[in-house]
N, C-alpha and C positions, 0 to 999 in steps of 0.2 A: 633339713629342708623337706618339707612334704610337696606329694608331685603338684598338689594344687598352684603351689607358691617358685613351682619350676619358672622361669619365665626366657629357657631356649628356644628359637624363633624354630617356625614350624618347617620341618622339611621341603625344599620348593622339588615339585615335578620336573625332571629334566624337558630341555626345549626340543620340541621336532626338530627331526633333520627334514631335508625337502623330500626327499621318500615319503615318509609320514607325511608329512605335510599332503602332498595328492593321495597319498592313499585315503586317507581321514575326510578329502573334500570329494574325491569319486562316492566314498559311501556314506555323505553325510546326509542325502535325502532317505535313505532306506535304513538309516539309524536315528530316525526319529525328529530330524533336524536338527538337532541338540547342539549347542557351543558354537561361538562364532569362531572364524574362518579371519577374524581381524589380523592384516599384519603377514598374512600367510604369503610366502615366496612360491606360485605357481606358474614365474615366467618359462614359457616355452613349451608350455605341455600341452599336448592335446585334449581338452577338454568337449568335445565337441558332442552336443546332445544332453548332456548334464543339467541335471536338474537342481538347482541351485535356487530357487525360490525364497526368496524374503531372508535371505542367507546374509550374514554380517561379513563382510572385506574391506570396510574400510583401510585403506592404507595400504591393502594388498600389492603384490608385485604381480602382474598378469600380462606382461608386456610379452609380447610374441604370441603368445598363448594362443591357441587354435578354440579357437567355440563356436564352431558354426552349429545353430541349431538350439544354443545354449536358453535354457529359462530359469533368465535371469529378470524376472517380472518380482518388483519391488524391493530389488535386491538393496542392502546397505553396499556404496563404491564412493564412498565420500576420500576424495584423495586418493583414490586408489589407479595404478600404473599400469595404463590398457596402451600403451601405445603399442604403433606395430601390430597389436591383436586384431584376428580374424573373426566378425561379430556377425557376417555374412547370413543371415534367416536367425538370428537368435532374438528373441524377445525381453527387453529390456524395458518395458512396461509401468509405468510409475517409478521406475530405479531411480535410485539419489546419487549420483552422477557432480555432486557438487565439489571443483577443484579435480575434478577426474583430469588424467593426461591419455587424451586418446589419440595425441597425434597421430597422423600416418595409419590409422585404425582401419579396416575395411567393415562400413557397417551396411555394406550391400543390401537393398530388401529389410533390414533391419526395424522392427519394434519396439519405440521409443516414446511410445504417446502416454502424455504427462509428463512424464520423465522430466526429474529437472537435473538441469545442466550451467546453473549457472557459474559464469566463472570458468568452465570447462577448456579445455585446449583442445582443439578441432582441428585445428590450422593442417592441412593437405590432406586430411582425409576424405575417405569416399564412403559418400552417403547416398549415391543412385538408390534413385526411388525408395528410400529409407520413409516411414509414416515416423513422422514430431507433433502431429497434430495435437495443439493445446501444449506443445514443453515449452518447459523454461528455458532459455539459452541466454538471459539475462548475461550481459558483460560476456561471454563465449569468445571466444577465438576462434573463428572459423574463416583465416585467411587460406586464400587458393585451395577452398572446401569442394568438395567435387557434389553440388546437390540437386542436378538434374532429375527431373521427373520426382523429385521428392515432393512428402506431403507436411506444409507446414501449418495447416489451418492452424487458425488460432492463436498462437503460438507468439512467444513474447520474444523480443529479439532485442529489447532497449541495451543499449549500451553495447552489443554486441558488432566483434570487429571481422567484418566480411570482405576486407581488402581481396580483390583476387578472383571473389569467389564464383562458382559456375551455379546458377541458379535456371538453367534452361528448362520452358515450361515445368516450372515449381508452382506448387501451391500454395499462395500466403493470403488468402481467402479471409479477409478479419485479423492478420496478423497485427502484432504491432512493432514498429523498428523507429518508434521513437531515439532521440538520442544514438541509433545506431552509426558505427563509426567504418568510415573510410569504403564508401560505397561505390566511390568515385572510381568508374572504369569497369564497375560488375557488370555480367552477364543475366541477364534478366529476360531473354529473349523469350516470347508467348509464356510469358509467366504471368501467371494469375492471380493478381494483387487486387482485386475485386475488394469495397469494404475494408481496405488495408490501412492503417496509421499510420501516415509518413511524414507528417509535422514537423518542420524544421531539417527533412532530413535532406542529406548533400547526395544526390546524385548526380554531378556533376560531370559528362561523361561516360555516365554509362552506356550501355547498349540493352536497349527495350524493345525493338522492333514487334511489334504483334502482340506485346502485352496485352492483358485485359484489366485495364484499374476503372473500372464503370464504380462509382460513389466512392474511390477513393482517396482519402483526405491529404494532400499535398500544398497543405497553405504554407505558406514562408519557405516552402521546399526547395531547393537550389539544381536546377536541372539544366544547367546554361551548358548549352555544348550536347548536351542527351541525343541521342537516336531513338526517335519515337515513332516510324513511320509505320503507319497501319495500325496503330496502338487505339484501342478503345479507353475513351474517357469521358464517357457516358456521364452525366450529371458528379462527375469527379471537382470535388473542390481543388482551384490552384488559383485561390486569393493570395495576391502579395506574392507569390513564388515566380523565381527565378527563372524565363525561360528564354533568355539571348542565344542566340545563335540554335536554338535546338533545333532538329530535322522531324517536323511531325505531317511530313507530305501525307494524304491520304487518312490522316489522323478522326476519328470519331469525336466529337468536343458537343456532342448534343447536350445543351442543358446543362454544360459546365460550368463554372463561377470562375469565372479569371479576371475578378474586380481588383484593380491594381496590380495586376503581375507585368512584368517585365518581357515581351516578345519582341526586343529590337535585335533584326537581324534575321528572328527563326524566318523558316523555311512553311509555310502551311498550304501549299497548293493541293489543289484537290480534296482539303479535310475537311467537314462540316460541321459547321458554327452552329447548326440552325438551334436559335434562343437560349444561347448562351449569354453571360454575362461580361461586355467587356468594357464594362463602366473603369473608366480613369485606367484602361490597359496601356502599357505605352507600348504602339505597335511601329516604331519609328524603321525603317527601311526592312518592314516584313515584305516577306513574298506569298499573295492571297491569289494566286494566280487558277482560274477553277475553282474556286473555297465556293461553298455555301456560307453565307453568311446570315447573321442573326435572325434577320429577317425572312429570311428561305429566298435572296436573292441568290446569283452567282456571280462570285466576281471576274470580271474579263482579266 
């Protein structure tokens, strides 16, 4: 047999230990970038400030893992186990985040714009003042999410389950939360849902006090029971939307469409109407007590 017509399979490389393993991902930015990092067992190590840019991990184990500071801007983390991990100033920037488990993650301050995350597990983590502007969080799990003072312009949120979650003055400026599920009971308090797509969505319940939704789209919306008081709803559409029992004392409604929505029962003293729309509104035992109404009258 000549060696041509050999046909023993070719030596495999032995597998990293987790030693290697971090040693090899500390200097993989100053070795050129080279080979991906897919699969790598980097739970619990300090990674913090690492330059890990456009870097392959898919699947990775990262859970615990310390990275504050890390850049990790467009990085591959498709399925990869960030729970527990500390993301606190790290930039994560266009990252692919799809099936990611961030449970319990601290993404404090965190850099995530673009970034898609759909599918992602979010559920208790803390995203204060974290920037999502324009991510995907499509289907996300972001039950009892802590996202106060975060920035969600843009940002797609359909399907996505926000049972729980703390959205106090958050930015969802043009967002969209179509089909978003289990809203019922969020915290939304001076959140700025300006231009937001809320289309069929169930806030039923929640608490909005001081919101600003000026042109936000809330048709078929279900807000029966909502706390809206002080909340601007500046030329906001809520055709056909749900709003029995809701508390929108002092409420802004200049210019709103509320053609066929449901206000039996709410509460609307003091808020003003003035030319809005309440063609075929059923307003059956509201409270208009002080309201401006359509007309720029007031009601006694």
């Amino acid at each position: 047999m000549t060696d041509v017509d050999r046909t023993d399979p070719l030596p495999t490389l032995p597998a990293l230990d987790r030693e290697a393993q971090y040693r090899l991902a500390l200097a993989w930015a100053d070795q050129g970038r080279q080979g991906d990092l897919q699969g790598f067992d980097l739970s619990g190590r300090d990674l913090s400030m690492i330059d890990l840019m456009g870097a392959t991990l898919t699947g990775a184990n990262l859970s615990h893992a310390k990275l504050v500071g890390a850049n990790l801007i467009e990085a591959e983390l498709q399925g990869a186990d960030l729970s527990e991990a500390v993301l606190q100033d790290a930039d994560l920037s266009k990252a692919k985040l799809e099936q990611a488990n961030l449970t319990r993650s601290n993404l404090h301050q965190t850099l995530l714009i673009q970034a898609n995350l759909s599918g992602a597990r979010l559920s208790l983590a803390s995203m204060l003042e974290a920037n999502l502007i324009g991510a995907n969080l499509t289907d996300a799990d972001l039950r009892l999410a802590q996202l106060g003072r975060a920035s969600l312009k843009g940002a797609e949120l359909s399907g996505a389950n926000l049972a729980g979650a703390v959205l106090v003055e958050a930015n969802l400026a043009g967002a969209s939360l179509v089909g978003a599920k289990n809203l019922t009971g969020a915290n939304l308090e001076k959140a700025n849902l300006s231009r937001a797509n809320m289309t069929k969505v169930n806030l039923a319940g929640a608490f909005m006090g001081e919101a600003f939704l000026a042109e936000a789209d809330l048709t078929e919306a279900n807000l029966a029971g909502t706390f809206l008081a002080k909340t601007k709803l500046t030329r906001a559409n809520l055709s056909k939307a749900n709003l029995a029992g809701a508390f929108l004392a002092g409420a802004t409604l200049n210019g709103a469409n509320l053609f066929g929505a449901i206000l039996r029962g709410a509460v609307l003293a003091r808020a003003n109407l003035l030319e809005a729309n309440l063609s075929r509104t059923i307003l059956d035992g509201v409270i208009l007590t002080g309201a401006i109404m359509p007309d720029g009258s007031r009601h006694e």
